[in-house]
C-alpha positions as CSV (number, residue, x, y, z in Angstrom):
1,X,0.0,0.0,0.0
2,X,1.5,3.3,-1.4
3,X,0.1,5.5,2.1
4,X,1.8,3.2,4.4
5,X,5.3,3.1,2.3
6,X,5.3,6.8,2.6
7,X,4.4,7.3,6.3
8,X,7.8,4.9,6.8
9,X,9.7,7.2,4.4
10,X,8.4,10.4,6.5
11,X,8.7,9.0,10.0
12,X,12.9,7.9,8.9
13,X,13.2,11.6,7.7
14,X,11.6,13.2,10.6
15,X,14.0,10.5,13.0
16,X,16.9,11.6,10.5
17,X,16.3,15.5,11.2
18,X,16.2,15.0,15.0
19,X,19.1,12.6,15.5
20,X,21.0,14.4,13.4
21,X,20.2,18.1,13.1
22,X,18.5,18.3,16.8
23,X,21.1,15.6,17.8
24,X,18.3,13.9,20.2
25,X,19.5,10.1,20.8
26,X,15.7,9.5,20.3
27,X,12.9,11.3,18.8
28,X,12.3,14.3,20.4
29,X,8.3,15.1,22.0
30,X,8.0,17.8,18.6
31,X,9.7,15.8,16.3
32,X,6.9,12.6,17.2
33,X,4.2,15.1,17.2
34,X,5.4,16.4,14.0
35,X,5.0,12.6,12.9
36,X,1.7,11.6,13.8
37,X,0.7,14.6,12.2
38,X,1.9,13.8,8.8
39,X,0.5,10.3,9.3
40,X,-2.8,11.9,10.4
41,X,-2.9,13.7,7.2
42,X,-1.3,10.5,5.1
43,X,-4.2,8.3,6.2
44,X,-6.6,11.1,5.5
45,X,-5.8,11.8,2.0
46,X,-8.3,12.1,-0.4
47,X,-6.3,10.5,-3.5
48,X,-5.4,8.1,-1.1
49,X,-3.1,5.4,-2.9
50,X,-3.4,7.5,-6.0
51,X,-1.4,10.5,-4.7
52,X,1.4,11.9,-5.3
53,X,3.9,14.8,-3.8
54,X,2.1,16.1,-1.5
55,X,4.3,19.8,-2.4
56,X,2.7,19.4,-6.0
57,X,-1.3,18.8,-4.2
58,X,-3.9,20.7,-5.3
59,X,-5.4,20.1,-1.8
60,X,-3.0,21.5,1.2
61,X,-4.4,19.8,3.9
62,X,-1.2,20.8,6.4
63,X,-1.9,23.6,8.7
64,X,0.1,26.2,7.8
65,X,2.8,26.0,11.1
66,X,3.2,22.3,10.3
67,X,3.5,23.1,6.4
68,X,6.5,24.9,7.5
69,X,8.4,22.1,10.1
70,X,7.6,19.3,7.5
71,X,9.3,21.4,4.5
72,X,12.4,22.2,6.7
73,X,12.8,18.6,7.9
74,X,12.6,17.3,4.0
75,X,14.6,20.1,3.3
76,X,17.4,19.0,5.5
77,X,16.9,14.9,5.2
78,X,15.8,14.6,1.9
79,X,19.7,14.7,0.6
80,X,20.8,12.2,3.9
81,X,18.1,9.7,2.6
82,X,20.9,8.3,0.3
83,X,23.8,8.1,2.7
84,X,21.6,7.0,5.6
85,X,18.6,4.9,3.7
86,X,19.7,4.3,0.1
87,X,17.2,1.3,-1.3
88,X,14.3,3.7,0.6
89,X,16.1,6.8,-1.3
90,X,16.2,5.1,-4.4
91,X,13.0,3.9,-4.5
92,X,10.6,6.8,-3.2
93,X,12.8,8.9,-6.2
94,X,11.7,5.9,-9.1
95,X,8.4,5.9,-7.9
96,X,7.5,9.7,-8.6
């Protein structure tokens, strides 16, 4: 199922950004809440498994505060996805 591949792709980049930008040992309380957000919203989507980037959506369904923390964390792990999670890298890139 296409949703459920992409919550694990956001959940690694959101662990990514707060191990390593934050440099918490574990995910921190905003970096979790950030999480079930986007999951929140993954599970919610109207295309559902017909979606794509959610940047490219018709539909912003983010509130505008969280818009902003999930841009800056794909921002920042986007790039680290192939050092830290190549196959997952790879693959989320073939797929769009």
């Amino acid at each position: 199922m296409k949703i459920e591949y992409e919550i694990r792709i956001v959940r690694e980049m959101i662990r990514l950004y707060c191990r390593l930008k934050e440099e918490n040992r574990d995910t921190c309380p905003g970096c979790e809440n950030l999480a079930r957000y986007a999951e929140s919203r993954l599970r919610h989507c109207p295309f559902s498994d017909s979606k794509g980037s959610c940047r490219k959506c018709r539909i912003h369904c983010y509130r505008p505060d969280m818009k902003e923390k999930i841009k800056t964390v794909m921002r920042f792990s986007g790039p680290r996805m192939l050092i830290y999670h190549p196959i997952m890298a790879i693959r989320h890139l073939i797929g769009k």
